[in-house]
ZABA-365878 format. One record per residue (C-alpha): residue number from 1; x, y, z negated. Coordinates in nm, 2 decimals. Example, Ala and Ser with C-alpha at 12.3 -4.5 7.8 and 13.67 -1.06 7.14 Angstrom:
! residues 2
torke	east	north	up
1	1.23	-0.45	-0.78
2	1.37	-0.11	-0.71
END
This chain:
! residues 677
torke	east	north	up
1	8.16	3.57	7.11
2	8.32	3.49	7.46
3	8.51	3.23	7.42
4	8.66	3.24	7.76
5	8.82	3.59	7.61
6	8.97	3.48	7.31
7	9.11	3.10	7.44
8	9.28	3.42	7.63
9	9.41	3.57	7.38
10	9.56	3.29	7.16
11	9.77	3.19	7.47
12	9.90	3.56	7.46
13	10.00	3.57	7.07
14	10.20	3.24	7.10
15	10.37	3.34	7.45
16	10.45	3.66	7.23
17	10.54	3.55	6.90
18	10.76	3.26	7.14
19	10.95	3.54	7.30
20	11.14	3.65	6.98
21	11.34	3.37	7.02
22	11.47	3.42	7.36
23	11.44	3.23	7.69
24	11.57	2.86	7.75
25	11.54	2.61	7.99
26	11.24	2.42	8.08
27	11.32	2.05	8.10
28	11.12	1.94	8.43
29	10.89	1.69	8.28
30	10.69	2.02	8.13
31	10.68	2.19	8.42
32	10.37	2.09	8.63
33	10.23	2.23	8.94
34	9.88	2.34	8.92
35	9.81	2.16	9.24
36	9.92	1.86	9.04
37	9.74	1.91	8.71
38	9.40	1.99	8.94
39	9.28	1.64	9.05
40	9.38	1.49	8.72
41	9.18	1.75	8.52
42	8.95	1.71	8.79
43	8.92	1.31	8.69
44	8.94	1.40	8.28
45	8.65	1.65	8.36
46	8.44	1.34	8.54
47	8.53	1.12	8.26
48	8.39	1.38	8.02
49	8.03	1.42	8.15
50	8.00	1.05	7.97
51	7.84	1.19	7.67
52	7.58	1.25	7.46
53	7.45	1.66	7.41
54	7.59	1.72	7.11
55	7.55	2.10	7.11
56	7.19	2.03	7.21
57	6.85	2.02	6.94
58	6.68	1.74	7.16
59	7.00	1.53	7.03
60	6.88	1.43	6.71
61	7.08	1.15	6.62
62	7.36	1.13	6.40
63	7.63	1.38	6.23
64	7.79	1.54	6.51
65	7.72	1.92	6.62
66	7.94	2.17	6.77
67	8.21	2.34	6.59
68	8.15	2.73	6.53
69	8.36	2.95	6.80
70	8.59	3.08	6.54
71	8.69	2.71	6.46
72	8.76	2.65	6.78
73	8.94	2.92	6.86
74	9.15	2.91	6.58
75	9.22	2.53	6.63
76	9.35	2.55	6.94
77	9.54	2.87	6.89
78	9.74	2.66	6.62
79	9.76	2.38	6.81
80	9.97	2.52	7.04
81	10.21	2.64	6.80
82	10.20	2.25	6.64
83	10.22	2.26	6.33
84	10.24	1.97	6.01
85	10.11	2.05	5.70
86	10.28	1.73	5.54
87	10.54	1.98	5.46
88	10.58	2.39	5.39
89	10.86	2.39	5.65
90	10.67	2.20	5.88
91	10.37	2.47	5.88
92	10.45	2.75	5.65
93	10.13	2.98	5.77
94	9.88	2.67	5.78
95	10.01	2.56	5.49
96	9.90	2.87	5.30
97	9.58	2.88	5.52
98	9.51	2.49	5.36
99	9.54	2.63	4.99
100	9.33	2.89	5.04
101	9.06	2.65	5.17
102	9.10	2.41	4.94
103	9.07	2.71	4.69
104	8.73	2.81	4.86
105	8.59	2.41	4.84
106	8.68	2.42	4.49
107	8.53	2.73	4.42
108	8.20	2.61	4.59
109	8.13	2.27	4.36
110	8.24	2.44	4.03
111	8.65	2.30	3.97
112	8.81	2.60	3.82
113	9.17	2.46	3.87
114	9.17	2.17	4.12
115	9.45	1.98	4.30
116	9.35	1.92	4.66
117	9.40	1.91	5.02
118	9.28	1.84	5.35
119	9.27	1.55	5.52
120	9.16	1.35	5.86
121	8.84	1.19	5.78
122	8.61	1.17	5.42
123	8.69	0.78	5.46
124	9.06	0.87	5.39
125	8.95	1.15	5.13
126	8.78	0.87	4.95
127	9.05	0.61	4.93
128	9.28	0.84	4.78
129	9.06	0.95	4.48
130	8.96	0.54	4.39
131	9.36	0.49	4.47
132	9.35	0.79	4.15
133	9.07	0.58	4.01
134	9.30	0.23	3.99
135	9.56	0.44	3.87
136	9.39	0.56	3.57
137	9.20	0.31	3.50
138	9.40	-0.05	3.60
139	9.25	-0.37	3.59
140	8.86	-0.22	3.63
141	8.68	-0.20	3.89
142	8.44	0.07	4.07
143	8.06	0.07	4.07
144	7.83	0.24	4.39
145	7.51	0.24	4.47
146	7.37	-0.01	4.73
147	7.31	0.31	4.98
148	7.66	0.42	4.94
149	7.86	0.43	5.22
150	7.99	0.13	5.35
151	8.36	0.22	5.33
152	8.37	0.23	4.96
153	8.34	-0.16	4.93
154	8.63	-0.16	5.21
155	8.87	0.11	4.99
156	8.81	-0.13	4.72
157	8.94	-0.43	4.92
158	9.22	-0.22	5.06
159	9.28	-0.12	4.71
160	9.33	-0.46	4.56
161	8.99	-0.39	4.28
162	8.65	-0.52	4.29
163	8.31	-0.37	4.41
164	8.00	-0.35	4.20
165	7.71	-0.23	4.40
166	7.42	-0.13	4.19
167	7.07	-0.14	4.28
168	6.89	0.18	4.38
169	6.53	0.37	4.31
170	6.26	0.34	4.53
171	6.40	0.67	4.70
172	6.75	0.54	4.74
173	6.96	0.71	4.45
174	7.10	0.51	4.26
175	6.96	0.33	3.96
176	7.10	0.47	3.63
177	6.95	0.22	3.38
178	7.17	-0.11	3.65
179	7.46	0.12	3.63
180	7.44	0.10	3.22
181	7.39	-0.28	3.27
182	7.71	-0.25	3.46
183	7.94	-0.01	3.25
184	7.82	-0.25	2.95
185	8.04	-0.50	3.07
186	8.34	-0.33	3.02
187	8.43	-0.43	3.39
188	8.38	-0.07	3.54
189	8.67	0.20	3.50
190	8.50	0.45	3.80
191	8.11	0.55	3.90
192	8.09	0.65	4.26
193	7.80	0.88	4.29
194	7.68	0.99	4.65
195	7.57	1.36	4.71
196	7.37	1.33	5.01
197	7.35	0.93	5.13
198	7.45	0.93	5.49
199	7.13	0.67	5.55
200	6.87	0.89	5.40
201	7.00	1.19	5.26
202	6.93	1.07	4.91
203	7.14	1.30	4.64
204	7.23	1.05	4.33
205	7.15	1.21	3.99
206	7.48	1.31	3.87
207	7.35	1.49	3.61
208	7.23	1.15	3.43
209	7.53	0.92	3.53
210	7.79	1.17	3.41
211	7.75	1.12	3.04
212	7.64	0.76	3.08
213	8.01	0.69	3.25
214	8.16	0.90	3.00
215	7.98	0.71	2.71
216	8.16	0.41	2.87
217	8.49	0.57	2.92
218	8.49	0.58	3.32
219	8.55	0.81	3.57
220	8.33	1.00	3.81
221	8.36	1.06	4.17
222	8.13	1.24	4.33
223	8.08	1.16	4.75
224	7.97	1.47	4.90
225	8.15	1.37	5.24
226	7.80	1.42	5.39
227	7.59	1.66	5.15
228	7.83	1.84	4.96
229	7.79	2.19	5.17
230	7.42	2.20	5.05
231	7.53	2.27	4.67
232	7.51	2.62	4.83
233	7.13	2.58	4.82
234	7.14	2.53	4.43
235	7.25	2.87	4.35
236	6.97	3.09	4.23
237	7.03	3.31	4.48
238	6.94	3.05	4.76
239	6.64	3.15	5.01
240	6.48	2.79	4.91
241	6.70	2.70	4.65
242	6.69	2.29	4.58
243	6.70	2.10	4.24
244	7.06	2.21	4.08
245	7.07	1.95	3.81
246	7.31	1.71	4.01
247	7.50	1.99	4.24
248	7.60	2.19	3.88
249	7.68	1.83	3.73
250	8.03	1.80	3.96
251	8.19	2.09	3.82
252	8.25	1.81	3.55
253	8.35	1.51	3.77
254	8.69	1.36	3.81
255	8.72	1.39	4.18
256	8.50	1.51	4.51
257	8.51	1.45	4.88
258	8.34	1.66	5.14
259	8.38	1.67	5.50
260	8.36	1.99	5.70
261	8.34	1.85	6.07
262	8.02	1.78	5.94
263	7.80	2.09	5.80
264	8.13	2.27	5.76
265	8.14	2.36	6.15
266	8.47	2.23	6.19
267	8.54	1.99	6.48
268	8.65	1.64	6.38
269	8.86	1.53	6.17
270	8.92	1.75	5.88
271	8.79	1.61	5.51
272	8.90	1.71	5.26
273	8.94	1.54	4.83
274	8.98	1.75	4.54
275	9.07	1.66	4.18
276	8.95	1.81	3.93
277	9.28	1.76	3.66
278	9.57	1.88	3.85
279	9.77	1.61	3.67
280	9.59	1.38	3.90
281	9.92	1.46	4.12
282	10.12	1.26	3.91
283	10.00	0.93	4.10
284	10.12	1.03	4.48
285	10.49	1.14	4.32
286	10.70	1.04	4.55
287	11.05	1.16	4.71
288	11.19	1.18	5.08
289	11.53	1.24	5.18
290	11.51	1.47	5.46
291	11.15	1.64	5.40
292	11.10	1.87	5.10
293	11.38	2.11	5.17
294	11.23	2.46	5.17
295	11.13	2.60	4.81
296	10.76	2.55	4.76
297	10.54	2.57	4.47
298	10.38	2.24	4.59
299	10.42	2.08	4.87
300	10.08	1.95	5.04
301	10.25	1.57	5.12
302	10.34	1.56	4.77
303	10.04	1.49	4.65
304	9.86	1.29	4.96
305	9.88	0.95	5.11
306	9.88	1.09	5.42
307	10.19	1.16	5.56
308	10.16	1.41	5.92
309	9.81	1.59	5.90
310	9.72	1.88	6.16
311	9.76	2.26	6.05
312	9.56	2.32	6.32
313	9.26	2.19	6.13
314	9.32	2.42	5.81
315	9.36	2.75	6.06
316	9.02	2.63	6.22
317	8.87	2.65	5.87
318	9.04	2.94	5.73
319	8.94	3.15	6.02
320	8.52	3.06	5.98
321	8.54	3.11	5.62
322	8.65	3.44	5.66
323	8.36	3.50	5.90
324	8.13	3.31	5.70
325	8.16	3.26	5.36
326	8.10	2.99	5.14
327	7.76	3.13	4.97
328	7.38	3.09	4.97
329	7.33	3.39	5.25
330	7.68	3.22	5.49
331	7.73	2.88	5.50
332	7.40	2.83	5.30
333	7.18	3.02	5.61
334	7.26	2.74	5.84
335	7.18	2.46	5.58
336	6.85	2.62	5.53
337	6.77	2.62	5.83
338	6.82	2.21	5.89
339	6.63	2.16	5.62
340	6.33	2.39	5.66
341	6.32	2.19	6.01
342	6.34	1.80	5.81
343	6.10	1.90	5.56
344	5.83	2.08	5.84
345	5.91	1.75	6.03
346	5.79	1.55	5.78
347	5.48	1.70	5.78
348	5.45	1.69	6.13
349	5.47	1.33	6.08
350	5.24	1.30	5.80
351	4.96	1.39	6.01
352	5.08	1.20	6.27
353	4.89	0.94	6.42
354	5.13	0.74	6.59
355	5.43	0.79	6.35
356	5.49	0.72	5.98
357	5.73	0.88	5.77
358	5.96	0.64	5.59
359	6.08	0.88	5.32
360	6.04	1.20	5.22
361	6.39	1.37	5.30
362	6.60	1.57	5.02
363	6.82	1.75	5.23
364	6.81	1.72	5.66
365	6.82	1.34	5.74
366	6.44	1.24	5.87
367	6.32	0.91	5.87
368	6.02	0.75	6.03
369	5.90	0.45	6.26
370	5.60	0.41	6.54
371	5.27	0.30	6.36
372	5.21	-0.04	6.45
373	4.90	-0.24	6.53
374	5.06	-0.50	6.36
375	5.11	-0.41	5.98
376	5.45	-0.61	5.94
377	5.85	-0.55	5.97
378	5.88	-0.75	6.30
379	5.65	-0.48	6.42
380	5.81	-0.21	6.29
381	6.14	-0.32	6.39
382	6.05	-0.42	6.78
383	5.86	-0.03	6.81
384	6.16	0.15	6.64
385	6.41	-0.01	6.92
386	6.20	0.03	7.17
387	6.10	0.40	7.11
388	6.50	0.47	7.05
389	6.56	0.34	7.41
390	6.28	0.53	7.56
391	6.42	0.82	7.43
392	6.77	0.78	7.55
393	6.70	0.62	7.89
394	6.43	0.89	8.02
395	6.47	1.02	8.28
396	6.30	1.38	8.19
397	6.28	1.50	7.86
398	6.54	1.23	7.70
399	6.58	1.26	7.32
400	6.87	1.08	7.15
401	6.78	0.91	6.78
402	6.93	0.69	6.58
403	6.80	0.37	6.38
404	6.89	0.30	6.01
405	6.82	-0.11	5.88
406	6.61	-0.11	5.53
407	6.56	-0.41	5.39
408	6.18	-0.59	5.27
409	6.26	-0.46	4.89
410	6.31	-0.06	5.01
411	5.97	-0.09	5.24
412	5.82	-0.26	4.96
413	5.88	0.04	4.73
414	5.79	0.25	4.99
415	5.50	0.07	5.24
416	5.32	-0.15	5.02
417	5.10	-0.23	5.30
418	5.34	-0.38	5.54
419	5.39	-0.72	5.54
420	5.76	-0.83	5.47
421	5.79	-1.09	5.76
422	6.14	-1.01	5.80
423	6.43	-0.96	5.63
424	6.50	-0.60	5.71
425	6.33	-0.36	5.98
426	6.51	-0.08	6.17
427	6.34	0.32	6.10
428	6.48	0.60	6.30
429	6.69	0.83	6.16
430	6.72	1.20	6.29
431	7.00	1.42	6.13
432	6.87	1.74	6.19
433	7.24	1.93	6.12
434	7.22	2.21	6.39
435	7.02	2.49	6.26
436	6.86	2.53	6.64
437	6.67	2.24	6.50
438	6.40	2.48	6.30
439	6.32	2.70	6.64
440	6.30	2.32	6.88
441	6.13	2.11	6.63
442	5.80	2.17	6.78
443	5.90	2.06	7.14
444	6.12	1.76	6.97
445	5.78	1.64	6.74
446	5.58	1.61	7.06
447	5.82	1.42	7.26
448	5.87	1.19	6.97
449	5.52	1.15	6.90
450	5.42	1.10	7.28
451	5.69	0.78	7.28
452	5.56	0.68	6.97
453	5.23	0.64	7.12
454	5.37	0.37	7.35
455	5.61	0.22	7.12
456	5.40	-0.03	6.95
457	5.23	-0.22	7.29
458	5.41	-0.57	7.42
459	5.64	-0.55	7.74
460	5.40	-0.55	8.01
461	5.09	-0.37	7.88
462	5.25	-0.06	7.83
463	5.20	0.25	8.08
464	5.44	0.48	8.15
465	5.37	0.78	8.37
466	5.59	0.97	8.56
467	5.63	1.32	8.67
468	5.44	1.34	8.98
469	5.12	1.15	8.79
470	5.21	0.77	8.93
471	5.15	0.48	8.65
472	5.35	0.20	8.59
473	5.31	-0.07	8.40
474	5.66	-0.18	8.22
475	5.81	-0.47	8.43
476	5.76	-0.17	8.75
477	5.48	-0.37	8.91
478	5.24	-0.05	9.03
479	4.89	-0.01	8.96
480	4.87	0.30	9.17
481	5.12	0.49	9.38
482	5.10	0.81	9.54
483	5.44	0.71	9.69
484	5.49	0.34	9.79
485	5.77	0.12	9.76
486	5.91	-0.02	10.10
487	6.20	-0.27	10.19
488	6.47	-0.06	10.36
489	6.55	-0.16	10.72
490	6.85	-0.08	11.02
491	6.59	0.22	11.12
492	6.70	0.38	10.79
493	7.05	0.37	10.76
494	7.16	0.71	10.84
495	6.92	0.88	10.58
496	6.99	0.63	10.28
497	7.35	0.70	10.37
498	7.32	1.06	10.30
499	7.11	0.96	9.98
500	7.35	0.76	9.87
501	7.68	0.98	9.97
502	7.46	1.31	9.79
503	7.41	1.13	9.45
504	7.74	0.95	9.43
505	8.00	1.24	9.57
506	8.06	1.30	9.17
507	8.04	0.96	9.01
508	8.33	0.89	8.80
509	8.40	0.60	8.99
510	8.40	0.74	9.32
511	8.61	1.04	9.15
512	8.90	0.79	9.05
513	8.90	0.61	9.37
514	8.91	0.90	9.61
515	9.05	1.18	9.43
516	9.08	1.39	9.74
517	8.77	1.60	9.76
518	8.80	1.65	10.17
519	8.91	1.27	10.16
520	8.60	1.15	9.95
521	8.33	1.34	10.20
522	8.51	1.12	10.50
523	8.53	0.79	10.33
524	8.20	0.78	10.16
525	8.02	0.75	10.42
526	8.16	0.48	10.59
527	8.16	0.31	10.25
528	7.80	0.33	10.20
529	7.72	0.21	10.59
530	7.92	-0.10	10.48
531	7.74	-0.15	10.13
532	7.39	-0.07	10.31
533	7.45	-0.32	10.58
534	7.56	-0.58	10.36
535	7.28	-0.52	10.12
536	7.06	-0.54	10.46
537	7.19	-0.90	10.60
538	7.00	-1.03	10.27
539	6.70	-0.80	10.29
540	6.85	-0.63	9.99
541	6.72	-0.24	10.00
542	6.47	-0.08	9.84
543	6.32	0.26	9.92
544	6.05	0.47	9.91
545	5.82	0.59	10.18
546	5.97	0.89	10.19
547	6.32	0.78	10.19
548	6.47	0.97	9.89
549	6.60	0.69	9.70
550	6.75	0.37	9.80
551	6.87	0.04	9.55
552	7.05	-0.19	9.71
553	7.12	-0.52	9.56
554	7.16	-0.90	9.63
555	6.92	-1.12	9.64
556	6.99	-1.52	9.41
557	7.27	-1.71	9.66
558	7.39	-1.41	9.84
559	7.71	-1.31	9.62
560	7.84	-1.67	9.68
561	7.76	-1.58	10.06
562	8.01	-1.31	10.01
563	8.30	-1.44	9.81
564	8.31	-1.68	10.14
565	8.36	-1.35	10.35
566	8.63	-1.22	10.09
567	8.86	-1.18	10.39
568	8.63	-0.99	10.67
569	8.52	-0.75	10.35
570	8.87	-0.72	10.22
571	8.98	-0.60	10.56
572	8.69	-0.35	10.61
573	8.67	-0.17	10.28
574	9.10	-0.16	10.30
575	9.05	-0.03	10.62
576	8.82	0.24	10.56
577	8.98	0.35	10.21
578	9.27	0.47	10.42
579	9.56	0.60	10.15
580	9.32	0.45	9.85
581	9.29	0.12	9.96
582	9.44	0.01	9.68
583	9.21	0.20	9.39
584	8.88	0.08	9.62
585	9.03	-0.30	9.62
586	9.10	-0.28	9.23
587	8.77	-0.17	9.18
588	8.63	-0.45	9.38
589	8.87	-0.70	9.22
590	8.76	-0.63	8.90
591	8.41	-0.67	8.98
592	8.46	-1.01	9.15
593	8.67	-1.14	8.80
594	8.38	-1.01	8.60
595	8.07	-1.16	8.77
596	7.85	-1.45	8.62
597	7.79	-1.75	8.82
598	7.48	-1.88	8.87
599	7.11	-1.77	9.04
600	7.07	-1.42	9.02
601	7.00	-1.06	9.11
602	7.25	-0.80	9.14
603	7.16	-0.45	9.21
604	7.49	-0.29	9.33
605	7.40	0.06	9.35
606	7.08	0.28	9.28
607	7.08	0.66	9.46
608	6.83	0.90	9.43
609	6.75	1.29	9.52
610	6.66	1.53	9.26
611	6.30	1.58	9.32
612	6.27	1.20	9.37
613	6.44	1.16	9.06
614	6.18	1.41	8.85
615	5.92	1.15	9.01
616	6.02	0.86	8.85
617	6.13	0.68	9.16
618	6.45	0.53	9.04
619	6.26	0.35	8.75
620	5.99	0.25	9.03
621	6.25	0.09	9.26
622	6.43	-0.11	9.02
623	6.07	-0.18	8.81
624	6.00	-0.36	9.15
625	6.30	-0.53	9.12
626	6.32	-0.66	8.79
627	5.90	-0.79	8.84
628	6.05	-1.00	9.13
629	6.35	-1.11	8.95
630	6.03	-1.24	8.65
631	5.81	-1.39	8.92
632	6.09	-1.62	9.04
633	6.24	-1.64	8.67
634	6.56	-1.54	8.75
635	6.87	-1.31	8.55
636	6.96	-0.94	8.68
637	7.33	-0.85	8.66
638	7.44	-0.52	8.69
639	7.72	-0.29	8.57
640	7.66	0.09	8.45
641	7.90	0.34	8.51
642	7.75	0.61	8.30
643	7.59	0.68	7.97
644	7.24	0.72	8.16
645	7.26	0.45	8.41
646	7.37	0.24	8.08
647	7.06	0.36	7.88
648	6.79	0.27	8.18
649	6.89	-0.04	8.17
650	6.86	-0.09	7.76
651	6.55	0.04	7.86
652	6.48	-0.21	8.07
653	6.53	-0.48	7.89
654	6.92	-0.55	7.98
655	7.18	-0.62	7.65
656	7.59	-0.58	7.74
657	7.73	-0.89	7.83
658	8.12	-0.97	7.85
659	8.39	-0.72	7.79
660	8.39	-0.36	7.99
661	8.55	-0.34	8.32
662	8.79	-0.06	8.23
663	9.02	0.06	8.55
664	9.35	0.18	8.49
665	9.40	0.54	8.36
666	9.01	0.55	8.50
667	8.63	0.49	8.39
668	8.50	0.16	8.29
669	8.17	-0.01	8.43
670	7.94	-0.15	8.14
671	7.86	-0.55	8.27
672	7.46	-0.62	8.17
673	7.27	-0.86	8.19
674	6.90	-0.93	8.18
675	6.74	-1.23	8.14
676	6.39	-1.31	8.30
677	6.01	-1.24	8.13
END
């Protein structure tokens, strides 16, 4: 599917369907002038590079993947025509579009006759079936489990009714025999069960709390904001169908939430809550005195809290279910897929040497931790953190994780043998939701494991080699390199310009500053002579013998040096900024309000070539650094401009310090600090 085509084509059928209405006149403040819009996209495009790879199977973090093509297509083709689905007249064809849907989400858990609609987020799906829930039942309160999601405590707050966690099992669903010792006390009117946990994938047994609650006289609702799409995979007709005790058990729940910007393929936000009694509706009744006007059987703010919602959400879902449908061989393809690749995973990690596997996963959600020398939670925690910012900072090969807490009780259940020195320990957590997952696991085990490997060895015993074969030991001191590090000197200048000007032409900063692409290739490099020679009146460059990278920073004293040549640098920089004297100035304004006093190193900008780059240079420069910065026992501050430059220095030992440095209408820097070893 080209999507360059079809983005096409939806401009054409709105220009079209606009031109029954006749012409009119523009007011000026839509008309723009591509050679305006251009270096403002230009800038938004920049700005947008500052992200994680989504679409991509080496990100295996949390619950984000791309939306299918038909959802994007038919978002933005609805967008343009606006509409508001609060209302029939404000979106008459969405609004028809969001019925069906709902209709098809009904269809899939079971409800024969539900009330429902879309809405922004499964957070606000949730608050307005426990709103339902205080409705029905005043006075009592709502039990989840312990691994519910955390906004249920919140809705309860909002709500004005009390919380009653209850304890899980030892594989996180939630304990049915402390939800009877709950109901017993008469304090409960709803049971919150979770279809799919969004810390471990753990599906709550329905099936068993459903006549409990009922025996008690309380109400069910079912969670599936996360899991609810894999009820798909409890149809006998499923490839690898799953248990279907729970999934056929919500047919007879009260209400259900699912969300599908997560495993529906829709982009963010669309949610959506049904009810399973359409006299549920009762409790949003409400009038307004200029909005239900048109005849409708029902309109869709009549029975929501929300007020203005996006049609363009319900085209983008209408149009991918009628390419794939909501059965075991559509929707239920892809969600095999993700979690064939979490179960195989968890093999791989079963016969893993360096990993263990925290808990067997239900549905696509992997967990897992470094194997430690040290049989104890500190261990486990320190290796988990440290393998999650390997991952993100490398340089080649990055993979992007994510860490879930457990507490001493869950590894107890789970890792006997681990001693419980802490209060809680982080695991990583991979949501394996893109069904490219299955076909990359193999590549995505082995980096993994090969981090793993190093994960569990102290800061300063660990190796780490680089492309081109050169070892390292973690503070950057080298054991042996093939190429050497060397201070930087007058006899370089020109070529560390060009380094410098080559890796910096597109930085978002330099972007917002100099948005003139002809302008930027004249100022920059008179902007990096002056940042090189000031870095070189305090011996402040790094290099390496081949001069294809360069970090220049400032050595303890030097930046109160400067602040006492405010006015000669003031002049030069205004001077050579030309027209953007002003954006360079702000820039270095901001930095000045921002930076610590005190005795420290600040590395002001690092620049390196591509093949120098694949050699691990960068990370060999400022290793050196931060070793000489230890020797003398001294801080390094720095600032980040981009999600990698941020992630070496996690890497590295750094932490965010202050508040961002966020330019107007522009990028922010990211002020960190590291403190000595």
């Amino acid at each position: 599917m080209d999507l360059r085509h079809w983005l096409a084509r939806a401009v054409d059928v709105v220009e079209r369907w606009g031109e029954r209405f006749g012409p009119y006149p523009r007011h000026p403040s839509q008309l723009l002038p591509d050679a305006e819009f251009a270096p403002v996209f230009d800038l938004f495009a920049a700005r947008m590079t500052n992200n994680y790879p989504f679409f991509h199977p080496r990100y295996a973090g949390q619950m984000v993947k791309p939306p299918h093509p038909a959802a994007v297509v038919g978002y933005l083709t609805a967008m343009l025509y606006n509409p508001n689905n609060h209302a029939a007249e404000g979106g008459p064809a969405t609004t028809e579009m969001e019925r069906e849907c709902v209709d098809a989400l009904a269809g899939m858990f079971g409800l024969r006759s539900a009330l429902g609609h879309l809405t922004t987020s499964g957070t606000m799906a949730n608050l307005e079936a426990l709103y339902v829930a205080r409705q029905t039942h005043p006075g009592r309160g709502v039990a989840f489990s312990t691994e519910a999601h955390y906004t249920h405590q919140r809705m309860c707050d909002v709500l004005g009714v009390d919380g009653h966690p209850v304890p899980v099992d030892a594989a996180g669903r939630l304990d049915v025999d402390a939800l009877e010792r709950e109901l017993a006390t008469g304090r409960v009117g709803t049971v919150v069960v979770t279809a799919g946990t969004t810390g471990l994938g753990a599906v709550d047994p329905v099936h068993e709390v459903l006549p409990l609650a009922r025996r008690y006289g309380a109400r069910v609702h079912v969670d599936a904001a996360y899991g609810g799409f894999f009820t798909l995979l409890a149809r006998p007709d499923a490839p690898e169908p799953i248990d279907p005790r729970p999934w056929q058990a919500i047919a007879g729940c009260d209400s259900v939430v699912v969300d599908p910007h997560k495993h529906g393929l829709q982009p963010y936000g669309c949610g959506a809550v049904l009810f399973n009694d359409p006299s549920d509706g009762r409790h949003f009744a409400h009038d307004s005195p200029y909005t239900y006007f048109t005849d409708a059987e029902l309109h869709l703010g009549e029975i929501s809290l929300e007020c203005s919602r996006p049609g363009a959400s319900a085209a983008a879902l209408w149009l991918t279910l009628q390419l794939v449908p909501l059965t075991a061989q559509g929707f239920g393809a892809t969600l095999s897929a993700s979690r064939r690749a979490a179960l195989r995973w968890a093999d791989l990690i079963d016969a893993s040497p360096a990993l263990r596997l925290y808990q067997r996963p239900e549905l696509d959600i992997v967990t897992y931790f470094p194997a430690t020398a040290n049989p104890a939670l500190s261990a486990v925690d320190a290796a988990s953190n440290r393998l999650l910012r390997d991952g993100m900072g490398a340089a080649e090969e990055p993979v992007f994780l994510s860490v879930v807490r457990a507490d001493a009780e869950a590894f107890g259940h789970r890792h006997p043998d681990l001693v419980p020195d802490a209060p809680t320990a982080h695991v990583l957590r991979s949501v394996l939701i893109k069904p490219e997952a299955e076909a990359y696991l193999d590549h995505l085990h082995d980096r993994v494991h090969e981090l793993a490997a190093g994960a569990d060895l102290p800061a300063g015993h660990r190796s780490e080699h680089t492309a081109d074969g050169e070892a390292l030991r973690s503070e950057g001191i080298h054991r042996a390199t093939p190429t050497g590090i060397v201070r930087g000197t007058e006899a370089d200048t020109d070529r560390l310009v060009d380094v410098l000007v080559n890796s910096f032409f597109t930085d978002p900063l330099m972007l917002w500053a100099f948005p003139d692409e002809t302008r930027r290739a004249q100022i920059l490099p008179q902007f990096f002579l002056a940042q090189l020679e000031i870095s070189l009146d305090y011996d402040g460059v790094l290099t390496d013998e081949r001069r294809q990278a360069a970090l220049l920073f400032l050595p303890p004293g030097a930046w109160d040096k400067l602040e006492a040549r405010d006015e000669e640098l003031t002049e030069r920089f205004g001077e050579l900024a030309g027209e953007y004297r002003q954006a360079l100035l702000t820039i270095m304004g901001l930095q000045a309000h921002h930076h610590p006093a005190g005795e420290h190193y600040y590395p002001s900008f690092g620049a390196v070539l591509p093949d120098a780059r694949r050699a691990g240079t960068m990370v060999t420069l400022s290793g050196e650094l931060l070793a000489r910065a230890d020797r003398e026992h001294v801080g390094v501050y720095t600032e980040a401009s981009s999600v990698a430059g941020a992630a070496l220095c996690l890497r590295q030992g750094f932490t965010p310090v202050g508040t961002e440095i966020v330019l107007p209408g522009g990028p922010s820097l990211r002020p960190l600090w590291r403190e000595p070893r």
